[in-house]
MARNURO-942524 format. One line per field, with one value per residue (C-alpha): x, y, z; residue number from 0. Coordinates in Angstrom, 1 decimal, always signed. Layout:
BEGIN
x	(X:...) $
y	(Y:...) $
z	(Z:...) $
n	(NUM:...) $
//
This chain:
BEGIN
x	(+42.9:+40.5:+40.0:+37.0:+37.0:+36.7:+33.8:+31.1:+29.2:+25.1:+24.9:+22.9:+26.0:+26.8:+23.0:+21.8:+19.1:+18.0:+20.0:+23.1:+22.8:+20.8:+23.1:+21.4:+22.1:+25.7:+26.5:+24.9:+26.4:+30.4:+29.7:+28.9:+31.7:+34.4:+32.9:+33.1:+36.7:+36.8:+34.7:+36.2:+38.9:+36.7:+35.4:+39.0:+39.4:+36.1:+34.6:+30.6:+29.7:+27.8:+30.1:+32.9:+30.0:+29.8:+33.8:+34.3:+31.4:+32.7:+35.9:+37.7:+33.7:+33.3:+30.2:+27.4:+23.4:+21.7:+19.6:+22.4:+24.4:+21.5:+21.4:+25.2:+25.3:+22.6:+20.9:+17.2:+16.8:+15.8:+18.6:+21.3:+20.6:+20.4:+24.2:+25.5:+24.0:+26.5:+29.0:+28.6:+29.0:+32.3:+34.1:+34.2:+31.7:+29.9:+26.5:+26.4:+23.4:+23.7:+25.2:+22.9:+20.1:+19.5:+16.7:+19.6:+22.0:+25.4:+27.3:+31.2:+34.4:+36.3:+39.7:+39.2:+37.3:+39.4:+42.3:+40.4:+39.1:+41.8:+43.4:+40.5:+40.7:+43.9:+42.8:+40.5:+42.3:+44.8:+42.0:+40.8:+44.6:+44.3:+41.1:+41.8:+45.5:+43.3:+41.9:+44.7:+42.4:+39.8:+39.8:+39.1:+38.9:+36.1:+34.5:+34.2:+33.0:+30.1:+29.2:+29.7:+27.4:+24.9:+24.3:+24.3:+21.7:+19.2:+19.6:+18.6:+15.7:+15.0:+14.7:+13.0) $
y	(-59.7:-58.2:-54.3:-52.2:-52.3:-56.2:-55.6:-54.3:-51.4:-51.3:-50.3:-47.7:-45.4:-42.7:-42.5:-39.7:-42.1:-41.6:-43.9:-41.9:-39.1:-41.4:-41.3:-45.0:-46.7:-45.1:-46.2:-49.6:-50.1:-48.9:-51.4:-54.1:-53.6:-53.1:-55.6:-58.0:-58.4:-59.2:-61.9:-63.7:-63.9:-64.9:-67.9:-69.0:-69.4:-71.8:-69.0:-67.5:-63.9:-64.1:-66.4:-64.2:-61.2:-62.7:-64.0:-59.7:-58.7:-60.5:-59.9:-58.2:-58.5:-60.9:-61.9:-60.3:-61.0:-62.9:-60.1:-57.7:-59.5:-60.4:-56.7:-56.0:-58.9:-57.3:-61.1:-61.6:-63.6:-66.6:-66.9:-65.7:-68.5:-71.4:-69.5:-69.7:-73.2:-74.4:-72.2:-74.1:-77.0:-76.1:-74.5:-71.5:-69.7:-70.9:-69.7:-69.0:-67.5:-63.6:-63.3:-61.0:-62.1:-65.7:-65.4:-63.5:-65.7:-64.4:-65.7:-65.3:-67.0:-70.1:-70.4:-71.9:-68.8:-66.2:-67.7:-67.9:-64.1:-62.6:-64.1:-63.0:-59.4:-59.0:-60.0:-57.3:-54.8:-55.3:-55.0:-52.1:-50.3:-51.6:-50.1:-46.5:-46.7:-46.4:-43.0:-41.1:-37.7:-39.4:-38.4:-41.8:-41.0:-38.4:-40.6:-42.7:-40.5:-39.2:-42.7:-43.6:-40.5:-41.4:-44.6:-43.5:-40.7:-43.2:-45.6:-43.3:-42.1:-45.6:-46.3:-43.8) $
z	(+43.5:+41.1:+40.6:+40.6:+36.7:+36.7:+38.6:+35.4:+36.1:+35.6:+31.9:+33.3:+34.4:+31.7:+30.4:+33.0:+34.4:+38.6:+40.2:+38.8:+41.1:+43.8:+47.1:+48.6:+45.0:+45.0:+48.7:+48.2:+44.2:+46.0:+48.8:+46.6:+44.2:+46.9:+49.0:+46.2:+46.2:+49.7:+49.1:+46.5:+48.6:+51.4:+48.9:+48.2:+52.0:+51.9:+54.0:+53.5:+53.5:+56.7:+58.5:+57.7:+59.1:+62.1:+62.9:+62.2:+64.7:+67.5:+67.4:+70.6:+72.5:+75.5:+73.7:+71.1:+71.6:+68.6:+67.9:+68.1:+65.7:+63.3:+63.2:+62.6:+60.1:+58.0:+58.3:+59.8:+63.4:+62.2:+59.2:+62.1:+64.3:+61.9:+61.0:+65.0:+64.7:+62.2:+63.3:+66.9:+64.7:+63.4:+66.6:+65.5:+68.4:+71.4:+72.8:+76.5:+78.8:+80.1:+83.7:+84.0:+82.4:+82.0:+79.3:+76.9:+74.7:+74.1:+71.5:+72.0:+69.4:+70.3:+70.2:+66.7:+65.7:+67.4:+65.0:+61.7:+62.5:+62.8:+60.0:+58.3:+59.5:+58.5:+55.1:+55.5:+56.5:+53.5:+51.3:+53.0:+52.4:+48.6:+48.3:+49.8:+48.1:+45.1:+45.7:+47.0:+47.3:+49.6:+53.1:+54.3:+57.7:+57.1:+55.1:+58.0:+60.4:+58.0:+57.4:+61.1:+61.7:+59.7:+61.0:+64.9:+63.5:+61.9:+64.6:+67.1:+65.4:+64.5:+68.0:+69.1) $
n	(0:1:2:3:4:5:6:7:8:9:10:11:12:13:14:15:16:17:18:19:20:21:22:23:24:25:26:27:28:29:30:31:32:33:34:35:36:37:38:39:40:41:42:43:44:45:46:47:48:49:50:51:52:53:54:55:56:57:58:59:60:61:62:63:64:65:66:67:68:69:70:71:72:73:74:75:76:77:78:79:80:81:82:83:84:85:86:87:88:89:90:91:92:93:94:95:96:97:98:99:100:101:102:103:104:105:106:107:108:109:110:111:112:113:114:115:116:117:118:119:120:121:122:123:124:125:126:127:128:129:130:131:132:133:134:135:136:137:138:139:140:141:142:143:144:145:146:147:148:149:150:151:152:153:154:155:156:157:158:159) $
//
């Protein structure tokens, strides 16, 4: 697995430019860097990014809209469902109508997908413990809850 410092940083760090002391660039630049390992690993497996998204999403639900998982996937409506369309196509989730509302699709793992998520999230999860092991001073759990915060916050004003 590769570390953070295989990972180059913008040539920009160290030169006192904006985006140094810029909290969006800093959250979005650590996700991508972190993240990155993940997904190499993810590659290995023959898995994409967004598939890999969507497998994490659904696990332990009964079944996710498509709109609610375009939205969790970070992946716009029409790019989500030509995803579930090939993910149908591989067994790895099945679309199914709302009890409750015939109009709504839910999409929901298979068997197949169930087994290949949580192998993958326990990938993840060992990633995650590599990744925090690395900055032994970090209160990861209160990092969480800010971030966790934050995004409740700007989802509710979103939607209001």
């Amino acid at each position: 697995m590769n570390s953070i410092s295989s990972a180059s940083p913008p040539k920009r760090i160290g030169t006192g430019t904006f985006v140094e002391d810029y909290l969006l660039y800093l959250l979005a630049r650590a996700s991508h860097v972190l993240s990155g390992e993940f997904h190499q690993q993810l590659r290995r497996r023959g898995v994409a990014v967004p598939v890999w998204r969507v497998l994490a999403s659904l696990v332990g639900s009964k079944g996710e809209t498509v709109t609610g998982l375009a939205e969790v996937c970070l992946l716009q409506q029409p790019t989500m469902t030509k995803l579930l369309d090939r993910m149908v196509r591989d067994e790895l989730v099945v679309r199914s109508q709302d009890a409750r509302d015939r109009r709504v699709v839910r999409v929901a793992l298979t068997p197949k997908g169930e087994s290949l998520a949580a192998e993958l999230t326990q990938a993840a999860k060992q990633h995650e413990a590599t990744v925090i092991a690395r900055f032994p001073d970090m209160e990861t759990t209160e990092v969480k809850a800010v971030l966790r915060s934050v995004l409740e916050r700007e989802t509710r004003r979103g939607a209001a």
